[in-house]
C-alpha positions in Angstrom: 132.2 75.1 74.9 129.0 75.1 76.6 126.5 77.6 75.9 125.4 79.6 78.9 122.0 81.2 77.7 119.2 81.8 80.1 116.0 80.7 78.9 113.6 83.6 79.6 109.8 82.6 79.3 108.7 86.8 79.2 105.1 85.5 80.3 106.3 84.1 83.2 108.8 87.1 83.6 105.8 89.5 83.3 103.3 87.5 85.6 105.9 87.5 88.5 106.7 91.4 87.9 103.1 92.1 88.8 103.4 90.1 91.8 106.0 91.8 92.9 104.8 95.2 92.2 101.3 93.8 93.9 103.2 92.3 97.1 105.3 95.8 97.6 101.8 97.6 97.3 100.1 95.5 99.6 103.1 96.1 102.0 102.5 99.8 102.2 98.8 99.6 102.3 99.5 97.2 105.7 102.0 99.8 107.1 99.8 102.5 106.4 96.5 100.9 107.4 98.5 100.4 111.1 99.7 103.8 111.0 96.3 104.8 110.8 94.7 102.8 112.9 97.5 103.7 115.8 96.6 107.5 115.4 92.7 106.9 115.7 93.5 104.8 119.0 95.5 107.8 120.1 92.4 110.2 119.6 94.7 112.5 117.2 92.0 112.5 114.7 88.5 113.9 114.5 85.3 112.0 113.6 85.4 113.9 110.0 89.1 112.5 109.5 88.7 109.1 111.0 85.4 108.2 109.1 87.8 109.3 105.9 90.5 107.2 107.3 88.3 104.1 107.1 86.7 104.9 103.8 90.4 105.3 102.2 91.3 101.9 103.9 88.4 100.3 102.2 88.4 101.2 98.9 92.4 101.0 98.6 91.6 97.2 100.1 89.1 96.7 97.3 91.0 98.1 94.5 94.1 95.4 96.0 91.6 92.6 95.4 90.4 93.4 92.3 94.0 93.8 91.1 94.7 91.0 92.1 91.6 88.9 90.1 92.6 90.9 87.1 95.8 89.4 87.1 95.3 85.8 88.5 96.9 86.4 91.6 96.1 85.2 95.1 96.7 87.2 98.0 98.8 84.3 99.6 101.2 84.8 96.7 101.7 88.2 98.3 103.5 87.1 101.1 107.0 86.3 100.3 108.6 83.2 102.6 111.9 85.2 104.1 113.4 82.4 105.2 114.6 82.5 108.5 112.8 86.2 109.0 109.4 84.6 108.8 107.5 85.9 105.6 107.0 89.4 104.6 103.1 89.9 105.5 101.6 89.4 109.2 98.9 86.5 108.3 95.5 88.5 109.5 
């Protein structure tokens, strides 16, 4: 009978967790930084709100790349291959 263990290497386990929870993250800050974007070309914002709009956008982009260095992973390891469906992230 032939033994059907996984062999689970919990570093490996734990490193691609974060890249997960880093790629799902980085998808909302995308659809969110379009949202915005899409409202300030509408002109449904004031100055006041767009200028905070595009400090929000910056910082949340910074604190996504420092994440990222603090756990050795590159923002092309973000973007998932889908297959067929293209990958997850538009390529900027």
């Amino acid at each position: 009978m032939t033994s059907s263990r996984v062999d689970l290497d919990s570093e490996q386990m734990g490193r691609d967790l974060v890249t997960l929870v880093l790629t799902v993250v980085e998808l909302l800050r995308q659809l969110v930084e379009r949202q915005a974007l899409r409202r300030i070309d509408q002109g449904d914002l004031t100055d006041e709100q767009t200028e905070e709009i595009g400090t929000t956008l910056m910082l949340l982009d910074q604190r996504m790349t420092e994440l990222c260095e603090q756990h050795g992973v590159r923002p092309e390891d973000l973007n998932l291959d889908l297959g067929p469906l293209g990958s997850l992230l538009p390529r900027d």
